[in-house]
BADO-442773 format. One record per residue (C-alpha): residue in one letter; z, y, x. Coordinates in pm, 1 decimal. Example, Ala and Ser with C-alpha at 12.3 -4.5 7.8 and 13.67 -1.06 7.14 Angstrom:
// residues 2
+------+----------+----------+----------+
! type !       c3 !       c2 !       c1 !
+------+----------+----------+----------+
!    A !    780.0 !   -450.0 !   1230.0 !
!    S !    714.0 !   -106.0 !   1367.0 !
+------+----------+----------+----------+
END
This chain:
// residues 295
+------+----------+----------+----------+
! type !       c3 !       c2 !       c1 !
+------+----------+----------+----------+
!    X !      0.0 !      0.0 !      0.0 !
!    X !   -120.2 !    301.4 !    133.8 !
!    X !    137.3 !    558.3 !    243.4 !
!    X !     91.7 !    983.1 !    249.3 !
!    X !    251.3 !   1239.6 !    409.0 !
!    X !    153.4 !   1571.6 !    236.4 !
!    X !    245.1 !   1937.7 !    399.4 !
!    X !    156.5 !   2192.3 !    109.9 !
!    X !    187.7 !   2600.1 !    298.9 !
!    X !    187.4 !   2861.3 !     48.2 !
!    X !    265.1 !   3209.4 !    224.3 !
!    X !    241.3 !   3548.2 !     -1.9 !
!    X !    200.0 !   3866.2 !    214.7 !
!    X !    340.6 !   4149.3 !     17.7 !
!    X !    167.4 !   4526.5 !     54.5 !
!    X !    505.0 !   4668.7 !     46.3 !
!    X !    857.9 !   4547.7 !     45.2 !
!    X !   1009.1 !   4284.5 !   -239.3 !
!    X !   1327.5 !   4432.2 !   -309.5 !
!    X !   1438.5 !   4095.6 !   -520.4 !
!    X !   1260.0 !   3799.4 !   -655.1 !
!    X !   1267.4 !   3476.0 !   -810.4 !
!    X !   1110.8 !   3170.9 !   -806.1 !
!    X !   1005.5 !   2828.0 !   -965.2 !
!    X !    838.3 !   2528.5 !   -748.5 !
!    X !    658.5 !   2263.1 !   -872.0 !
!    X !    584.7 !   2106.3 !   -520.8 !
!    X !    831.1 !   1785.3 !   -532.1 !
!    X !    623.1 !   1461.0 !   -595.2 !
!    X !    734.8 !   1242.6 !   -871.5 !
!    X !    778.7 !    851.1 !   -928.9 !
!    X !    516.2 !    728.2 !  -1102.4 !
!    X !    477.2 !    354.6 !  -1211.2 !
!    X !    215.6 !    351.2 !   -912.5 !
!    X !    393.3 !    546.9 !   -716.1 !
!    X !    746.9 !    674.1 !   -491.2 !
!    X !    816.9 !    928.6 !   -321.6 !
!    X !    989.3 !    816.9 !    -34.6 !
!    X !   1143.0 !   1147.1 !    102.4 !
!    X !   1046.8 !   1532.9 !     33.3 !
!    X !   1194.1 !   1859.3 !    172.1 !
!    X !   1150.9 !   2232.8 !    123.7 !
!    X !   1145.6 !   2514.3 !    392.6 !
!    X !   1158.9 !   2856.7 !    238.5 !
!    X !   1184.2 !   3181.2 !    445.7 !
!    X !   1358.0 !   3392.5 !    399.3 !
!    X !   1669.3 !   3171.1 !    345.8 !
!    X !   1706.9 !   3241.5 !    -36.0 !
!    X !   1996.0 !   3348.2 !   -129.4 !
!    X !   2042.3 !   3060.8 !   -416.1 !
!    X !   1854.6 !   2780.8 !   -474.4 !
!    X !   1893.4 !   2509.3 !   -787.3 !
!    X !   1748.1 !   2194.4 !   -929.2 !
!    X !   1597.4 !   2110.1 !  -1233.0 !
!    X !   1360.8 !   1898.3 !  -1412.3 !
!    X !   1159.6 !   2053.0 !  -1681.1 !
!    X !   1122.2 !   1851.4 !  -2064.3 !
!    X !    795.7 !   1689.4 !  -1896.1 !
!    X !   1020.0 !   1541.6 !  -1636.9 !
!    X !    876.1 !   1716.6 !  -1311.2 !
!    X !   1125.7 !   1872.0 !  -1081.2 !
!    X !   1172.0 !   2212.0 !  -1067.2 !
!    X !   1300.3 !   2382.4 !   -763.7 !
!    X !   1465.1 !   2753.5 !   -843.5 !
!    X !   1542.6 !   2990.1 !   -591.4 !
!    X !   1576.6 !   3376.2 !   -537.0 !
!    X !   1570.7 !   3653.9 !   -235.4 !
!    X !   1803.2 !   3914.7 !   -311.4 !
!    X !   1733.0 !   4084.1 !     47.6 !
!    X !   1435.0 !   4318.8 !     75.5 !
!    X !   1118.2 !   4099.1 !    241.5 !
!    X !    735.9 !   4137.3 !    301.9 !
!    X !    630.9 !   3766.1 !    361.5 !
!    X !    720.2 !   3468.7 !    148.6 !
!    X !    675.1 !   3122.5 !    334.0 !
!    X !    720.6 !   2806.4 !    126.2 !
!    X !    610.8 !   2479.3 !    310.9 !
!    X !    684.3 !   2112.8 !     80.3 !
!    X !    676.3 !   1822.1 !    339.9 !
!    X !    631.9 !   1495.7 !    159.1 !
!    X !    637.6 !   1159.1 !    210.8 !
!    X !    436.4 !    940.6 !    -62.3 !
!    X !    371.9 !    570.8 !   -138.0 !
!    X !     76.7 !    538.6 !   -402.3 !
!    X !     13.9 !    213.9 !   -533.0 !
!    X !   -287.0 !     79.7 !   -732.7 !
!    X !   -361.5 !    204.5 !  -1091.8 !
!    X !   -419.5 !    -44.9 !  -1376.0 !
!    X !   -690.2 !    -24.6 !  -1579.0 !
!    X !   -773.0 !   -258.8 !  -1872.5 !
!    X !  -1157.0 !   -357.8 !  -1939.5 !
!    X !  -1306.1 !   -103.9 !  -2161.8 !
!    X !  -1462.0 !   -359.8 !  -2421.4 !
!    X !  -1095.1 !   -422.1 !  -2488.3 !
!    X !   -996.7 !   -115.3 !  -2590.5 !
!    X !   -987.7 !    -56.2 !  -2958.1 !
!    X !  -1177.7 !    216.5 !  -3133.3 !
!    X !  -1172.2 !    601.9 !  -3049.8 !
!    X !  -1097.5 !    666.3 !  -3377.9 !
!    X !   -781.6 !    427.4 !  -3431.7 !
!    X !   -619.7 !    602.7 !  -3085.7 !
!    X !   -694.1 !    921.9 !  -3226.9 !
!    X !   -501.2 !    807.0 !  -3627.6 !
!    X !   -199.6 !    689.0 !  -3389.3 !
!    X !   -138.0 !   1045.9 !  -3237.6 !
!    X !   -135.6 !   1169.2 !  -3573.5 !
!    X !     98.3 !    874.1 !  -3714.3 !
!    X !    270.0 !    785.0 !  -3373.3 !
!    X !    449.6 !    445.3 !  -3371.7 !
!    X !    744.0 !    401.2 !  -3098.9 !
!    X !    889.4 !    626.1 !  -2854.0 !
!    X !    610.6 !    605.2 !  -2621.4 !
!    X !    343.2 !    748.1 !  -2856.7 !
!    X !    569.9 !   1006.4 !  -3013.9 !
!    X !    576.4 !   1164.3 !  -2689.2 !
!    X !    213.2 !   1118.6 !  -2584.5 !
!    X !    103.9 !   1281.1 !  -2920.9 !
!    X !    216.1 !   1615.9 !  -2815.3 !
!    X !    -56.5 !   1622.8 !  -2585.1 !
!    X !   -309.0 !   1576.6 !  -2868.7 !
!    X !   -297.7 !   1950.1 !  -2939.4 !
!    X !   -464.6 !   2281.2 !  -2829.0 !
!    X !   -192.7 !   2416.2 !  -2556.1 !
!    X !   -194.3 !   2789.6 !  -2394.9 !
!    X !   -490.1 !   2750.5 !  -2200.5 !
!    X !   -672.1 !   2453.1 !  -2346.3 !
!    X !   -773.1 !   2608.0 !  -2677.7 !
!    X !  -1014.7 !   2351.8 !  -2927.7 !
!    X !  -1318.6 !   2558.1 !  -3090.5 !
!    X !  -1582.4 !   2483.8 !  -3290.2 !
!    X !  -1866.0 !   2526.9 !  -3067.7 !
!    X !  -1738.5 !   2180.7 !  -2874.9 !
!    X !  -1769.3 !   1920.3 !  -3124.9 !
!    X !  -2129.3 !   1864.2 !  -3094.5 !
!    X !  -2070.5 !   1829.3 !  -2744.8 !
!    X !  -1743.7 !   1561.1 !  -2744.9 !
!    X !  -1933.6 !   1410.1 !  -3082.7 !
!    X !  -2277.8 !   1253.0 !  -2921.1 !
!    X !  -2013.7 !   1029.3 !  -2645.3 !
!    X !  -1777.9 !    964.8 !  -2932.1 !
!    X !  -1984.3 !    752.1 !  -3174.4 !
!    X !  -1813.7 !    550.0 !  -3445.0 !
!    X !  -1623.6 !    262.4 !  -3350.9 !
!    X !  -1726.3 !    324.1 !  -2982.3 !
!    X !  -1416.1 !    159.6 !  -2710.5 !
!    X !  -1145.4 !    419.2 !  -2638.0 !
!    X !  -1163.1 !    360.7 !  -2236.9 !
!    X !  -1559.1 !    353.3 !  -2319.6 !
!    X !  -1549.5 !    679.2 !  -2491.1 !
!    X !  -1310.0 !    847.9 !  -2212.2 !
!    X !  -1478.4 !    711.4 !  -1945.3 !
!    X !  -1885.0 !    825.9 !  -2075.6 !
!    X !  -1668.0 !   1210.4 !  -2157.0 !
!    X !  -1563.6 !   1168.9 !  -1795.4 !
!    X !  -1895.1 !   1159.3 !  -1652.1 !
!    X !  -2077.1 !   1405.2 !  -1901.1 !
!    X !  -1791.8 !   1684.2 !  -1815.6 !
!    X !  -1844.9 !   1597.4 !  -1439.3 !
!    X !  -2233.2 !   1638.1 !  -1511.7 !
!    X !  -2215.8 !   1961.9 !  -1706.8 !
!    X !  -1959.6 !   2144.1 !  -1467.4 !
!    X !  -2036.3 !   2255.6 !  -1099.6 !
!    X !  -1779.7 !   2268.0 !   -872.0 !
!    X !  -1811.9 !   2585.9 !   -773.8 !
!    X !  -1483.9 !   2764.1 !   -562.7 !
!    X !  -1463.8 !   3130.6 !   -650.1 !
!    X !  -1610.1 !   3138.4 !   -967.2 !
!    X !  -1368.4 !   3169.2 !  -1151.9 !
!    X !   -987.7 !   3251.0 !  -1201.6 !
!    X !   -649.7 !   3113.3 !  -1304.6 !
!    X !   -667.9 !   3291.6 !  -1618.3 !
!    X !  -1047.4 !   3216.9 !  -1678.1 !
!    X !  -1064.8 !   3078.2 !  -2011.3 !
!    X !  -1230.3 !   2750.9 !  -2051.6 !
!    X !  -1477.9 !   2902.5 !  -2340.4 !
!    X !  -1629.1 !   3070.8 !  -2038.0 !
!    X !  -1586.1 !   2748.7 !  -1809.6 !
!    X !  -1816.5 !   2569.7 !  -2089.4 !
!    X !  -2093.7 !   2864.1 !  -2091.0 !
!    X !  -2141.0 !   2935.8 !  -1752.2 !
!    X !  -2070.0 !   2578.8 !  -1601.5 !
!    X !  -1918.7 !   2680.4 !  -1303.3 !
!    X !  -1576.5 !   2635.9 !  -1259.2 !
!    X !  -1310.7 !   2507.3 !  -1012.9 !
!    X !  -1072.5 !   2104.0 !  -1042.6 !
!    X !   -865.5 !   2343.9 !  -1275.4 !
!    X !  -1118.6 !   2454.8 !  -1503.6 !
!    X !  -1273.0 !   2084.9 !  -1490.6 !
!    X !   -983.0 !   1965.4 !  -1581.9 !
!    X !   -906.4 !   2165.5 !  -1858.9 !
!    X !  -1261.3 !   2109.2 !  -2056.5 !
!    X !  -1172.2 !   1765.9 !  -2032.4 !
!    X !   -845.6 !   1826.9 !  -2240.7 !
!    X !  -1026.3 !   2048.8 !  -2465.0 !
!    X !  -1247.3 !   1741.2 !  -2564.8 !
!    X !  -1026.4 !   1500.5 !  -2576.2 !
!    X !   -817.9 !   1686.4 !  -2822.3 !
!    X !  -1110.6 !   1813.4 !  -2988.8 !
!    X !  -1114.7 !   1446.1 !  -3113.6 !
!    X !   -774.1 !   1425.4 !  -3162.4 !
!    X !   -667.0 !   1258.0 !  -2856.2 !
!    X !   -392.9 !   1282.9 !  -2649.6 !
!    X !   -490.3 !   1445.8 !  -2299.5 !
!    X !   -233.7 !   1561.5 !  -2024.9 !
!    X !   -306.7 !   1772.5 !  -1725.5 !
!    X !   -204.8 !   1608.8 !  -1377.2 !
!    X !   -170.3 !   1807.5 !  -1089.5 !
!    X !   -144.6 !   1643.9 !   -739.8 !
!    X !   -317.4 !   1623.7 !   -441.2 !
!    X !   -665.7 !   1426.5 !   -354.2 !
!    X !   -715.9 !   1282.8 !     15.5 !
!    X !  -1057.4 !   1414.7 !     86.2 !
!    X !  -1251.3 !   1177.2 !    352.8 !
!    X !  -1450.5 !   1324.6 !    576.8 !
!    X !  -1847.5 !   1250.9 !    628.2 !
!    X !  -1947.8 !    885.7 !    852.4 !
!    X !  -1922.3 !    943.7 !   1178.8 !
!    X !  -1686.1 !   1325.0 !   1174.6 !
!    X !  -1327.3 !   1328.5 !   1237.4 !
!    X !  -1105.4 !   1415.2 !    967.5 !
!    X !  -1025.5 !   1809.1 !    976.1 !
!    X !   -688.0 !   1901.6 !    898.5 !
!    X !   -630.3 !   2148.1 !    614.2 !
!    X !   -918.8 !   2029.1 !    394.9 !
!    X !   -742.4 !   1892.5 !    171.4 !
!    X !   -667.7 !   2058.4 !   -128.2 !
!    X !   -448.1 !   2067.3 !   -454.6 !
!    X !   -627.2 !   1880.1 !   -722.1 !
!    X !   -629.6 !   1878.8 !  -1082.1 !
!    X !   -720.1 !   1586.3 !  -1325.1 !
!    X !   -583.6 !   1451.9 !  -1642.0 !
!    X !   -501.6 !   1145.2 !  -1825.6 !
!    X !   -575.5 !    992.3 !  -2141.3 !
!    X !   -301.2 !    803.3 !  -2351.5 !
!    X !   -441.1 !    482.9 !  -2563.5 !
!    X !   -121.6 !    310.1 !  -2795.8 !
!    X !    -69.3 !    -43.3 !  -2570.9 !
!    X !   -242.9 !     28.7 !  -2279.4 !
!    X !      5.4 !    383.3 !  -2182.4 !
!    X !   -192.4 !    644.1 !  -1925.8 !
!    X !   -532.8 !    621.6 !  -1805.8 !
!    X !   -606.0 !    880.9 !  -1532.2 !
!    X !   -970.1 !   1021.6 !  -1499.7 !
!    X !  -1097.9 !   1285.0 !  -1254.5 !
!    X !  -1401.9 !   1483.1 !  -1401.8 !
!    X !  -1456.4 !   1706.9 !  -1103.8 !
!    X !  -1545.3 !   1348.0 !   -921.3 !
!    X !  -1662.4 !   1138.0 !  -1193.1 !
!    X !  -1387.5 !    869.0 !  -1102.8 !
!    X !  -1091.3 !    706.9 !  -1234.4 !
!    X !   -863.8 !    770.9 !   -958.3 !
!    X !   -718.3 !    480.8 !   -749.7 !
!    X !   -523.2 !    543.7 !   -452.7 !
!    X !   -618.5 !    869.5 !   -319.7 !
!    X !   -426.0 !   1066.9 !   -607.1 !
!    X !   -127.6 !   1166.6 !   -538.1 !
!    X !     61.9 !   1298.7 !   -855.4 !
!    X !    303.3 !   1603.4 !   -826.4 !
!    X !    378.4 !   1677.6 !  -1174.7 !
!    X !    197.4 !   1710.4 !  -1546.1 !
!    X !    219.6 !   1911.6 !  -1827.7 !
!    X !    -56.6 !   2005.9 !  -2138.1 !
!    X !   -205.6 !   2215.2 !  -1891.8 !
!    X !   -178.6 !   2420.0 !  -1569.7 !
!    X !     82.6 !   2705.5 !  -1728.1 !
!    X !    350.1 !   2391.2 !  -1716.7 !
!    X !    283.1 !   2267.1 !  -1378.2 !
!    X !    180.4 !   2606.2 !  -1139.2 !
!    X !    296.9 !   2502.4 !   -824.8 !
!    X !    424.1 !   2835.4 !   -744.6 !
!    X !    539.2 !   3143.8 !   -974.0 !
!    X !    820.4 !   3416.0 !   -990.5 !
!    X !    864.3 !   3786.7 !  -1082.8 !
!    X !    935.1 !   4050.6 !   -830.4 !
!    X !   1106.2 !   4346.9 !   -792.4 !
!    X !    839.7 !   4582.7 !   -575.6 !
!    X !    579.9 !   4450.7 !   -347.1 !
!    X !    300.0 !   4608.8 !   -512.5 !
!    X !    -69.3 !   4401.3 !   -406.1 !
!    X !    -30.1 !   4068.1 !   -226.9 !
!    X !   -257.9 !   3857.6 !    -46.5 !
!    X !   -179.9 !   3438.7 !    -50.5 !
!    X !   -279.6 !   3176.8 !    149.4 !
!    X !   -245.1 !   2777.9 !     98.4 !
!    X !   -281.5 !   2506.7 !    303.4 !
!    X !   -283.0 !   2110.4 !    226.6 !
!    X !   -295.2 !   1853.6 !    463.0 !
!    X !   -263.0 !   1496.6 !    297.7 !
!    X !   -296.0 !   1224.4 !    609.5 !
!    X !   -243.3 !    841.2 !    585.3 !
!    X !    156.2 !    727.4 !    771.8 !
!    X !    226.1 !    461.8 !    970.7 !
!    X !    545.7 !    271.1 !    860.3 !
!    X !    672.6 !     18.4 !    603.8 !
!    X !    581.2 !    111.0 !    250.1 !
+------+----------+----------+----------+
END
């Protein structure tokens, strides 16, 4: 089983002096059924002056934490260590109908599917409009699979979306996303949730980190890898499926999960309010590299 360790650098660069601010930080990896984290610490400078933990009603762990002494720079760096096992995927042709997944979220049966169906609904930034159904519709056809269905949204969404870095924003509404087809893992990932709910299926938004491989032949370069974004699909019997639109896959065991939520306002892996500090500039760095050891 493969074995990660993940260094995630976020430093803010403040025009002016922060008199006060505080924080949240989504950066702590969490157990997964195909997955551990195995050990996970936090530098922050400046030393804040209190720091807290927490763990949010999705179950991802929150790290608090405020400067109460004027600053310019704010350097967070999450060191993790992660052991991803394989994912489990049932045969498609197994699956039962779109439409029966999509009557359980609206009649859940069981703990399990009373949570997932929560995720079955249009969220902050994953809105459901009209001009989509056509669109989800022609891959859902009656009585089609559930995985089937998922899977063929999967790879139209990958098909219809470029990946295309600086395009767009973190407030870019997916409307736009749709229209222009441009967008970033974020904006990929949030079509993807439209659609699925759309059809009344529940859709969460994961948010991890994706071990990029480098060409044949070219040695791995540290720092390109990147946060990712993804989601996952919830069928009654078969719990989670993950899919990756901005890759056409289902991922195996290059994901590495940090948190989820319906979409990115639940899981940003960095926000807080300030006192001061007027324009900012803010760098990030990822590095996710295979690490020797037992696992």
């Amino acid at each position: 089983m493969p074995r990660y360790r993940v260094l995630h650098k976020t430093v803010y660069q403040y025009e002016a002096q922060v008199a006060a601010s505080h924080h949240s930080a989504i950066l702590h990896p969490r157990d997964m059924p195909y997955q551990e984290c195995v050990d996970f610490r936090l530098l922050i400078r400046p030393k804040p002056s209190n720091i807290r933990q927490r763990t949010d009603p999705f179950g991802n762990q929150i790290t608090q934490f405020s400067l109460q002494a004027p600053h310019s720079r704010l350097e967070v760096l999450a060191t993790s260590s992660v052991v991803v096992r394989p994912r489990m995927v049932p045969q498609a042709a197994t699956t039962p109908p779109w439409e029966k997944v999509a009557a359980s979220a609206r009649m859940p049966v069981g703990a399990e599917a009373l949570e997932a169906c929560q995720f079955a609904f249009p969220s902050p930034q994953v809105p459901v409009w009209k001009g989509l159904e056509d669109f989800t519709k022609a891959v859902a056809t009656p009585g089609r699979p559930w995985l089937e269905t998922v899977t063929e949204l999967n790879r139209r969404i990958h098909a219809h979306v470029a990946f295309s870095p600086g395009e767009t924003k973190v407030g870019t509404p997916v409307e736009q996303v749709f229209a222009r087809r441009k967008g970033v893992c974020q904006d990929i990932a949030h079509l993807m949730l439209a659609c699925l709910r759309c059809l009344g299926l529940p859709g969460r938004y994961m948010s991890g980190y994706i071990r990029t491989k480098p060409p044949e032949g070219k040695a791995r370069l540290v720092g390109v890898d990147a946060s990712h974004a993804w989601v996952a699909a919830f069928c009654p019997g078969q719990g989670w499926i993950e899919l990756d639109p901005t890759n056409n896959i289902l991922p195996e065991g290059d994901h590495i999960t940090i948190g989820y939520g319906r979409d990115f306002s639940d899981v940003s892996p960095l926000s807080g309010v300030l006192v001061g500090g007027g324009e900012h500039q803010v760098t990030v760095g990822v590095d996710v590299h295979p690490e020797a050891g037992p696992a």
